[in-house]
One Martini backbone bead per residue (centre of mass of N, CA, C, O) as a GRO file, in nm:
protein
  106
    1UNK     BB    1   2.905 -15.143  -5.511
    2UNK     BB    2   3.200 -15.220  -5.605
    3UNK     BB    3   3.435 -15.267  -5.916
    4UNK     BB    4   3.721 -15.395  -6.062
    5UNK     BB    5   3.979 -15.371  -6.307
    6UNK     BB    6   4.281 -15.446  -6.457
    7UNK     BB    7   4.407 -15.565  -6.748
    8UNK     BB    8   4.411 -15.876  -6.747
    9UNK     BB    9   4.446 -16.144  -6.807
   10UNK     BB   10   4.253 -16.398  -6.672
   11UNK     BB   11   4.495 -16.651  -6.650
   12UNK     BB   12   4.667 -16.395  -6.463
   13UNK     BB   13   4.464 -16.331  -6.263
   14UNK     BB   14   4.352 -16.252  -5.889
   15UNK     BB   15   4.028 -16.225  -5.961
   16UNK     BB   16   3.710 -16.279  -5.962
   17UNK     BB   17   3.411 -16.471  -6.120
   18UNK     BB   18   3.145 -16.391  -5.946
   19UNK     BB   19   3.061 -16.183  -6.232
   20UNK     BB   20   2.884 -16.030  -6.453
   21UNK     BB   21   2.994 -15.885  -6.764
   22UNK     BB   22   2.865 -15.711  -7.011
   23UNK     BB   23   3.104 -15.573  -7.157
   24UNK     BB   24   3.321 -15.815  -7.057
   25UNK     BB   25   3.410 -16.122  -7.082
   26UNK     BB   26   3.474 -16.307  -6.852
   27UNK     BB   27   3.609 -16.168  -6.639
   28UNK     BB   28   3.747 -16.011  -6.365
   29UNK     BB   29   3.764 -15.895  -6.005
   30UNK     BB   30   3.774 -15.621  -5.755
   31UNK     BB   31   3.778 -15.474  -5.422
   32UNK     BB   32   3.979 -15.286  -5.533
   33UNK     BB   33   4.219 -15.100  -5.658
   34UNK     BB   34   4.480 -15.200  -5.519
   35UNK     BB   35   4.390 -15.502  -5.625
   36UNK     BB   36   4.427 -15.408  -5.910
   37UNK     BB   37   4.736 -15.321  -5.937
   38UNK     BB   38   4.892 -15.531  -5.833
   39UNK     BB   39   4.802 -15.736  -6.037
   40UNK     BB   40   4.955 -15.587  -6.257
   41UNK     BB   41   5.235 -15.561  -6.089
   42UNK     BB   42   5.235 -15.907  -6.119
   43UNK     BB   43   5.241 -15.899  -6.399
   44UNK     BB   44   5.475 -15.747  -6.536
   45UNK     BB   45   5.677 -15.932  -6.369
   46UNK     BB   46   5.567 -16.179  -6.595
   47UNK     BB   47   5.707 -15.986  -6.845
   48UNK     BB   48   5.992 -15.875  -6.751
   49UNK     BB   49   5.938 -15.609  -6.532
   50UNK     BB   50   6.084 -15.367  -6.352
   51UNK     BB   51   6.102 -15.195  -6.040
   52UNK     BB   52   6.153 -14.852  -5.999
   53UNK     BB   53   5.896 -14.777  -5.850
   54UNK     BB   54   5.605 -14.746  -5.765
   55UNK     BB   55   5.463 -14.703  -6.084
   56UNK     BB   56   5.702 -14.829  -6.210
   57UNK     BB   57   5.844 -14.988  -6.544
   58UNK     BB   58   6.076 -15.194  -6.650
   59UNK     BB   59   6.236 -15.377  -6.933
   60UNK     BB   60   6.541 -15.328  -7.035
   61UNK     BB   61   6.531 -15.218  -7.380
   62UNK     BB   62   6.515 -14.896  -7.401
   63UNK     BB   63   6.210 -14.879  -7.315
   64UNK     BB   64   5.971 -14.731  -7.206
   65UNK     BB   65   5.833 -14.627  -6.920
   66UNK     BB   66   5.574 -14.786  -6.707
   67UNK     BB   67   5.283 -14.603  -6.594
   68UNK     BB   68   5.087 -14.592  -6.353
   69UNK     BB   69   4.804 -14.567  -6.182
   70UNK     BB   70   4.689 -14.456  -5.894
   71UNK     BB   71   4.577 -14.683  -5.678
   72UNK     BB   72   4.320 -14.480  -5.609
   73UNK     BB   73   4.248 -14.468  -5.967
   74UNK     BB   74   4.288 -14.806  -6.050
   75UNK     BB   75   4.084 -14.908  -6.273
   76UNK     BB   76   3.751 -15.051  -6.380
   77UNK     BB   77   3.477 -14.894  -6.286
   78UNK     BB   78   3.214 -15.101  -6.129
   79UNK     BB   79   2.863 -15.150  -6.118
   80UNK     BB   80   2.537 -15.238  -5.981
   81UNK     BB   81   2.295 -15.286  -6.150
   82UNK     BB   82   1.980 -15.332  -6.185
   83UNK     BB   83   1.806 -15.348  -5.872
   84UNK     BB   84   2.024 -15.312  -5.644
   85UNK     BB   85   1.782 -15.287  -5.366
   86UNK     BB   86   1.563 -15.551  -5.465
   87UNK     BB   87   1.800 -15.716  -5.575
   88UNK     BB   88   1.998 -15.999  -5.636
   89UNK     BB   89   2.263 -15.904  -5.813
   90UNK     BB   90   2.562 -16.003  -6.062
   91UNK     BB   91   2.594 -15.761  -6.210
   92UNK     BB   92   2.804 -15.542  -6.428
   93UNK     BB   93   2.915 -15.198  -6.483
   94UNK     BB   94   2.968 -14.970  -6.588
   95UNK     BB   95   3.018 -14.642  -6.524
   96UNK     BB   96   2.905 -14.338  -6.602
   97UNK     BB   97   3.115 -14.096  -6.434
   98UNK     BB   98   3.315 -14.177  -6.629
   99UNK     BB   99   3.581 -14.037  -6.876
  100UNK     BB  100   3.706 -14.310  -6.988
  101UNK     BB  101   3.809 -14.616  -7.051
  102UNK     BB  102   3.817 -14.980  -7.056
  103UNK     BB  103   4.135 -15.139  -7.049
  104UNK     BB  104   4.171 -15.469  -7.206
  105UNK     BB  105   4.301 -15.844  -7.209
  106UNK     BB  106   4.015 -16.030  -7.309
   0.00000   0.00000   0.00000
């Protein structure tokens, strides 16, 4: 069982908060990297961004696009932490074969 980090500061998350986050405190989690993208394109529009394309977003003032990564590679990949075969667990840790690492404003 995987979850997701959106990157989006708690306050205006629309994901799950009923799971402890070792490394991040606080944070909420998504069940899918689409709804992890959503989440975030969803705050950018309330930060005053224009979606210009699939993955694009506009400021409208002169300043760069801001570009998401694609859907299905979107949000901060966290794995049930250990004896998650033996325990109920609802610890969460990032992904160790991760090449990233997890940027949010948390």
């Amino acid at each position: 069982m995987r979850k997701y980090t959106c990157g989006v500061p708690k306050e205006h998350c629309s994901g799950s908060a009923n799971f402890v986050i070792n490394v991040i405190s606080l944070a909420k989690v998504h069940d899918s990297s689409v709804e992890a993208f959503n989440c975030h394109a969803k705050w950018l529009g309330k930060l005053g961004y224009k979606r210009v394309g699939a993955r694009e977003f506009d400021l409208g003032d002169g300043s760069p696009i801001r570009v998401l990564t694609k859907k299905s590679r979107f949000g901060g990949i966290l794995r049930i932490g250990k004896h998650e075969k033996t325990a109920k667990t609802k610890r969460l840790v990032p992904r160790h074969e991760a090449l990233g690492g997890i940027i949010g404003s948390y």
